[in-house]
C-alpha positions in Angstrom: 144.4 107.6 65.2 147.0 104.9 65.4 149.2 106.2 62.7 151.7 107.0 64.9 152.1 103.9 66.6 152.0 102.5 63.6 154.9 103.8 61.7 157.2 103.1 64.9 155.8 99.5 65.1 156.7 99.2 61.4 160.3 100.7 61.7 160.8 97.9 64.3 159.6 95.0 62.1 161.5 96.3 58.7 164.6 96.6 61.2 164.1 92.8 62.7 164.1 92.0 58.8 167.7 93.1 58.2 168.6 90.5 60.4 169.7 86.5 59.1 169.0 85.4 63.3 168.0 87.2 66.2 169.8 87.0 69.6 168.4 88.1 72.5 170.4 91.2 72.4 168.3 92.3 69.5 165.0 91.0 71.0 165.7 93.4 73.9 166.7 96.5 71.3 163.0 95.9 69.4 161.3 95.7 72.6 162.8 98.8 73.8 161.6 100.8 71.4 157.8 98.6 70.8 158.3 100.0 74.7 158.5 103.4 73.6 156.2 103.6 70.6 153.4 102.3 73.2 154.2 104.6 76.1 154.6 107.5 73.1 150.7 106.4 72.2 149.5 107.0 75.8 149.5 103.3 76.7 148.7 102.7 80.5 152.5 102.6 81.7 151.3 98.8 83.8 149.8 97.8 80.6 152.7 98.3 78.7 155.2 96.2 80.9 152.9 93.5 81.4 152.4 93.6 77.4 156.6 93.6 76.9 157.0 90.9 79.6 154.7 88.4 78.0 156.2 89.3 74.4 159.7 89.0 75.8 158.9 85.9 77.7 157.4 84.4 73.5 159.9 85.8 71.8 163.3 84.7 73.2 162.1 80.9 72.9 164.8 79.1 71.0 162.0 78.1 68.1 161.7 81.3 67.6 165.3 82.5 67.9 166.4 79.8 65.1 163.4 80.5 62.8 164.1 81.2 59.1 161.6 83.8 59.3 162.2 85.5 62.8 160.8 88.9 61.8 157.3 86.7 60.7 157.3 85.6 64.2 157.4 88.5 66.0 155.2 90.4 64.7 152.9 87.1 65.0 153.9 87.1 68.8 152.6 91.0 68.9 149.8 90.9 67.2 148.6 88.1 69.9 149.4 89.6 72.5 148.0 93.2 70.9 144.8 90.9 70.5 145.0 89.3 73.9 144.8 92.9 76.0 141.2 93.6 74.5 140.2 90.3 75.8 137.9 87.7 74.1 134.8 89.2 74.2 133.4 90.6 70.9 132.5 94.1 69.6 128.4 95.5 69.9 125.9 93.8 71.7 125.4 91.0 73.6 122.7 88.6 73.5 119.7 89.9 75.9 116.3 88.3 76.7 115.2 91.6 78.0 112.3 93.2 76.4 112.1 96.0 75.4 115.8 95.8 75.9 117.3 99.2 78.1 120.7 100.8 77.1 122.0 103.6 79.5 124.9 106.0 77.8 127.1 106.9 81.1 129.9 109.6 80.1 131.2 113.2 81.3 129.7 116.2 79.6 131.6 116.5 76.2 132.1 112.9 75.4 129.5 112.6 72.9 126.8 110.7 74.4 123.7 112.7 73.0 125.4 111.9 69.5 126.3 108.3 70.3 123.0 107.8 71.6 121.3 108.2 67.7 124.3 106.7 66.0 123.1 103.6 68.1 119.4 103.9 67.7 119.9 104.1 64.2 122.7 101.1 64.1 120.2 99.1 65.3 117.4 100.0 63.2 119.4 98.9 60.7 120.2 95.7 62.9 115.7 94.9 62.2 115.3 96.8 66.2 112.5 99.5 66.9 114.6 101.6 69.2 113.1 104.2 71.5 115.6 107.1 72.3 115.4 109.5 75.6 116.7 112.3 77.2 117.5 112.1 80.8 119.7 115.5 81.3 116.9 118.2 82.4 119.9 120.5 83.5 122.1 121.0 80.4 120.7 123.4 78.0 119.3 122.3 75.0 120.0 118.6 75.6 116.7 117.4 75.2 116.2 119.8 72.2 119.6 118.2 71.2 118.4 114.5 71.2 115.2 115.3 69.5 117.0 116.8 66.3 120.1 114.1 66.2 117.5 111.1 66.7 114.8 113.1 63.9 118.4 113.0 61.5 119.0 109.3 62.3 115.2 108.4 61.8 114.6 107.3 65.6 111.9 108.1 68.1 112.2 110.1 70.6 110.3 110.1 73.7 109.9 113.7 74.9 106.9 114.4 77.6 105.7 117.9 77.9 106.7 119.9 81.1 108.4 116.7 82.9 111.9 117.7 84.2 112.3 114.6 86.3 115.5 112.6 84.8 114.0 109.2 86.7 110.2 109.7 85.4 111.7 110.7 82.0 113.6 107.3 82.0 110.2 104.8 83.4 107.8 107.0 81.1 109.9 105.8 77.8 109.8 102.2 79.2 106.3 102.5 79.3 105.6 103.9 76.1 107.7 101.2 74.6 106.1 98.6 75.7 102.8 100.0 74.8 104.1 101.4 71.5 105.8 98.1 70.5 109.8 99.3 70.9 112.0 96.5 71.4 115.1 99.1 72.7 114.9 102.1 75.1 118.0 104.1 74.6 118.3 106.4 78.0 120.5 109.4 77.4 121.8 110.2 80.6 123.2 113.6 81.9 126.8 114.1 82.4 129.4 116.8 84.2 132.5 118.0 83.7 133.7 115.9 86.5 132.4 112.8 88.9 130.4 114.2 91.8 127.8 112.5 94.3 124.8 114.0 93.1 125.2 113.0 89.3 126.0 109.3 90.5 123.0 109.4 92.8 120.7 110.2 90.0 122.3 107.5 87.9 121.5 105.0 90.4 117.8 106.0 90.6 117.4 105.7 86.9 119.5 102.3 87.3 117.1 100.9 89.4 113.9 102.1 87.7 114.7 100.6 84.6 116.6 98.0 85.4 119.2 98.3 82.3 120.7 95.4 80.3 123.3 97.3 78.9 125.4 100.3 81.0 127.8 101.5 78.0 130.4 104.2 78.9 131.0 106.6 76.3 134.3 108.0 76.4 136.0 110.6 74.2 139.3 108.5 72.9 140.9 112.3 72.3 141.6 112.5 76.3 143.6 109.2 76.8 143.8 107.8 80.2 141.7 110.3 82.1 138.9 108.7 80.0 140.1 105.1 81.5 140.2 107.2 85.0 136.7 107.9 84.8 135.7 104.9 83.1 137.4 103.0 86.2 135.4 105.3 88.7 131.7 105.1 86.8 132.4 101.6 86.5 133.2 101.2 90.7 130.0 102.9 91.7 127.3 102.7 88.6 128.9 99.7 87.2 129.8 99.6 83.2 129.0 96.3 80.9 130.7 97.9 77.6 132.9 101.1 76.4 131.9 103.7 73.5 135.0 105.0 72.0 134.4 108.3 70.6 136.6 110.6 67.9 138.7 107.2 67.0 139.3 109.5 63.9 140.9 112.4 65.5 144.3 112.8 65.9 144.8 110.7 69.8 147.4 108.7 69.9 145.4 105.5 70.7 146.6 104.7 74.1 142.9 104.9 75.4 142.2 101.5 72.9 144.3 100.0 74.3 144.4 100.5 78.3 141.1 100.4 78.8 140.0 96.7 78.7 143.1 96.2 81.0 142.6 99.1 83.4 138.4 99.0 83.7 138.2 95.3 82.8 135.2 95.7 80.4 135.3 95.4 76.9 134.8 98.1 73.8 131.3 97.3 72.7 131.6 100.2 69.3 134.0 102.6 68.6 132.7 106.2 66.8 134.7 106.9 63.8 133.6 110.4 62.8 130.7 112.9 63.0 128.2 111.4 60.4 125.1 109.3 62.0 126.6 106.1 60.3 130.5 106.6 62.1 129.4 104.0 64.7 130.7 100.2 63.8 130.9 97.4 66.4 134.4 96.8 67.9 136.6 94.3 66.2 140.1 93.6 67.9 141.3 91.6 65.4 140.8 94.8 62.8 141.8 97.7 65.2 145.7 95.4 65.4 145.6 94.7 61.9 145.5 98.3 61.3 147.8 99.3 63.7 150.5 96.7 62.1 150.4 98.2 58.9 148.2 95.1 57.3 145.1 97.2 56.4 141.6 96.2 57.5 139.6 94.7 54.3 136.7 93.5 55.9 135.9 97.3 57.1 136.6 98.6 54.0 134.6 95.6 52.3 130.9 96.6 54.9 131.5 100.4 54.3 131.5 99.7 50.4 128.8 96.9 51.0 126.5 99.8 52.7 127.4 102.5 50.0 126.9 100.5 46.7 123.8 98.6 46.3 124.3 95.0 44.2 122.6 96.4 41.4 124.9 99.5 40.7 127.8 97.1 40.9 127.0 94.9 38.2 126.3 98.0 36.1 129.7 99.2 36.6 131.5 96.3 36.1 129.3 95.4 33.0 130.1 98.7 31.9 134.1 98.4 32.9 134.4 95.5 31.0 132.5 97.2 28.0 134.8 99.6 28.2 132.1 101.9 28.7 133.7 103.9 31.8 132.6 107.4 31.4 132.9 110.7 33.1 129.0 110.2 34.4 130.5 106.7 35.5 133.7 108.5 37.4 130.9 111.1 39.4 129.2 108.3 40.5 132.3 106.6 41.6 133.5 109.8 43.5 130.2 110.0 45.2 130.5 106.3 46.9 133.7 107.2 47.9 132.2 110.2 49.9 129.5 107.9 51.2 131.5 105.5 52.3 133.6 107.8 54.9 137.2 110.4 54.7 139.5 109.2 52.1 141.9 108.8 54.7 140.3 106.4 56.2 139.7 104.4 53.1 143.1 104.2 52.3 144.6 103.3 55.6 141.8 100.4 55.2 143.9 99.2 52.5 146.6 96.7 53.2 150.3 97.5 53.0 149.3 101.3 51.8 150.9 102.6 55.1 154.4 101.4 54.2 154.1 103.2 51.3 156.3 106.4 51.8 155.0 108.0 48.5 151.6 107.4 49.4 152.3 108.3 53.2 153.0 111.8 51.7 149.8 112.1 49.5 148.0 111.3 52.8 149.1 114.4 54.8 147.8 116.2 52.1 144.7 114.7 51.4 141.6 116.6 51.4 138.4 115.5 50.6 136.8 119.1 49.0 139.1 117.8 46.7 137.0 115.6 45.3 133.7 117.9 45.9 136.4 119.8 43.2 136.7 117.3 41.0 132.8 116.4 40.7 131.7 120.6 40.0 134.6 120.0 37.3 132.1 117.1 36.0 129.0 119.1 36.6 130.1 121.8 34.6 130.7 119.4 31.3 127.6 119.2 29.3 125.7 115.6 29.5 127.7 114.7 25.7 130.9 115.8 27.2 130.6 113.5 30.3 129.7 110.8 27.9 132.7 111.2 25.7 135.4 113.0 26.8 137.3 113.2 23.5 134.8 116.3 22.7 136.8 118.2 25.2 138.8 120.8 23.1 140.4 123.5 24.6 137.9 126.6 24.0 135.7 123.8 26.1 137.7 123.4 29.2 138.1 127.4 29.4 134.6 127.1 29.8 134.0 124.1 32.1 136.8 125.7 34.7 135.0 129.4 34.6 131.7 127.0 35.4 133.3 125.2 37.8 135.0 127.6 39.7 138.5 126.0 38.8 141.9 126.6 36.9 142.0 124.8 33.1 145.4 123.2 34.5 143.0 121.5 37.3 140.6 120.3 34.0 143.5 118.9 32.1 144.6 117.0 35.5 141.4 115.7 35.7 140.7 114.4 32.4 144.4 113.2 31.9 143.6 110.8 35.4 139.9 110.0 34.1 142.0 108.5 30.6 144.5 106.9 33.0 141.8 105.3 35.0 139.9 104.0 32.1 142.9 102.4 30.8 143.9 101.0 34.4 140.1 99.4 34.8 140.2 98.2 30.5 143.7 96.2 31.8 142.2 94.8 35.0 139.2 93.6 32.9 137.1 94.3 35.6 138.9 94.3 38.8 140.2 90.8 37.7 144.0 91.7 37.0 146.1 92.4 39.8 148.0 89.7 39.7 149.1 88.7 43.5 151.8 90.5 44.9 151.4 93.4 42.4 151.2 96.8 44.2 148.3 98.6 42.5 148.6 101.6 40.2 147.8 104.7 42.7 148.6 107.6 39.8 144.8 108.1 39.7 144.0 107.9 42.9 147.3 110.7 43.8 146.1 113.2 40.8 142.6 113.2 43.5 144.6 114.1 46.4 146.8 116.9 44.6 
């Protein structure tokens, strides 16, 4: 989402570099165009001068000016204030003594709500919560059909009465059943429209005061910028809104939604939806979503999603077998499927610091593809179980036949087998994951042969 944005921010640091001092002549060219990248993004046009002004104000202070390291400071001085407009309140949840806790979904029709809505219930079934989901929109067709297949896919309840069409007595029903059926969350799906009207806030307000929420979260499609904040602003005037939803953080918006809206609405971004799978829901963390957008990668994402994809066990079996040198094709499969679990390649890389400064990378990224590597494993598939174990077998009147299996080109098996030996010899050198010595950019030929 932020790449944009962040290839501008990065031209103005590498440009700040070049420079022995700055002067407040060159303070006021970088700002110019940090003032431009953010307006570019979609960035509230107050939010923007208010952000320049305080950076400006920072940045032109004589300690800073006569620094050895003046580029090191201002991107410090950014990324604080980048940090300081989503406030100090932290992603997900807050602490409730509510019980069985309520969470309404408020949102126009086509922001993703009924999706959200089992992303949650099934983050926090994970979280040890019994969550309880429900459809309030009687008028939208298929919406109730809709929550009752996405909350059967993310394992979650659903409370569905027979014949009742009334979004209020849909909303107290579920509280009842949870607090005879032992839920601890009641997740109330509420209906949307295409815009505000009186009649959709009045039926919010009933179901407001029937359940008596803990949570009003506003999910809000990050792809339409700042009409989202616009409506976000308005649901928040008459409904009230305790946390945001940011949904489609992995299209192609220019992030300008991120960061207006805890400025414009004045409540924070509780989670932010990262793609279409059940599991694209993570808590909000400000300190990540700047890192990213500086170019400095965002480890501690990268670390959970690997964390939820690979249990403890199959990690000590691979690096057991890495430092055996034991790595096999069955071994690379396996790898390729964690790397499917764990989200788009894309966004795995970008995760990485430092790989978005990379221009030769930067291009493997536009073309990256992930049936690529659905490619690569029905390349593996097709190899017999003593092929995958030894590659050297692997003559050519074999390959002929493991690309006609596989639905491939023998120039696309001889890729893959010449980056499987390149791996192996890249993981026998690291001796486990053990060798990059700091500062060393890691070797990326495997990983580029993937995205060809």
């Amino acid at each position: 989402m932020f790449e944009s944005l962040s290839t501008r921010l990065q031209d103005v640091f590498r440009n700040i570099r070049g420079e022995a001092r700055l002067t407040e002549e060159t303070v006021e060219l970088a700002l110019r165009e940090i003032r431009m990248a953010l307006l570019e993004a979609d960035v509230n046009f107050k939010v923007v001068r208010a952000f320049i002004d305080r950076v400006r104000d920072r940045a032109v202070d004589q300690d800073v000016l006569k620094s050895l390291t003046p580029d090191q400071q201002v991107v410090r001085i950014v990324r604080d204030e980048m940090l300081a407009l989503f406030g100090d309140a932290q992603g997900g949840l807050p602490t409730s003594a509510q019980r069985p806790r309520v969470i309404m979904l408020l949102g126009l029709q086509g922001s993703g709500k009924t999706t959200t809505s089992a992303k949650l219930g099934r983050w926090l079934a994970k979280q040890g919560r019994h969550p309880l989901l429900v459809s309030t929109d009687v008028r939208r067709p298929a919406a109730i059909e809709q929550l009752s297949m996405v909350g059967k896919q993310a394992g979650v309840k659903v409370y569905d009465p027979a014949g009742q069409l009334d979004p209020v007595a849909r909303a107290s029903g579920a509280l009842v059943e949870a607090k005879n059926s032992g839920f601890d969350v009641v997740i109330v799906d509420t209906a949307g429209r295409l815009h505000i009207d009186d009649q959709l806030m009045g039926e919010l307000q009933a179901i407001k005061g029937a359940v008596q929420p803990a949570d009003q979260l506003f999910v809000a499609d990050a792809m339409t910028g700042q009409d989202a904040i616009k409506s976000a602003g308005e649901f928040n005037r008459r409904i009230g809104v305790t946390g945001v939803v940011l949904t489609k953080m992995d299209g192609d918006a220019r992030g300008g939604a991120a960061l207006s809206v805890v400025s414009v609405v004045g409540v924070p971004i509780a989670f932010v939806g990262s793609g279409e799978r059940l599991q694209d829901l993570e808590p909000f963390h400000a300190d990540r979503v700047v890192s990213r957008v500086l170019g400095m990668g965002d480890v501690l994402s990268l670390i959970e999603r690997a964390e939820e994809a690979v249990s403890q066990a199959d990690a000590e079996k691979l690096e057991k077998k890495i430092r055996l040198d034991d790595f096999t094709l069955e071994d690379f499969r396996d790898q390729l499927r964690t790397i499917r679990k764990m989200g788009p390649l894309e966004q795995i890389i970008g995760m990485l610091p430092g790989m978005g400064a990379i221009k030769e990378l930067k291009q493997q990224r536009e073309q990256v593809d992930d049936k690529q590597l659905l490619r690569v494993e029905a390349i593996i598939n097709s190899m017999t179980p003593k092929e995958r174990r030894n590659h050297q077998l692997i003559n050519g009147q074999r390959r002929k036949r493991i690309a006609k299996g596989s639905g491939t080109t023998v120039e696309e098996v001889n890729r893959l087998l010449k980056q499987f030996i390149q791996m192996k010899k890249m993981l026998k050198a690291m001796g486990g994951m053990a060798g990059l010595g700091k500062g060393k950019r890691p070797n990326l030929s495997a990983l580029k042969g993937l995205m060809r």
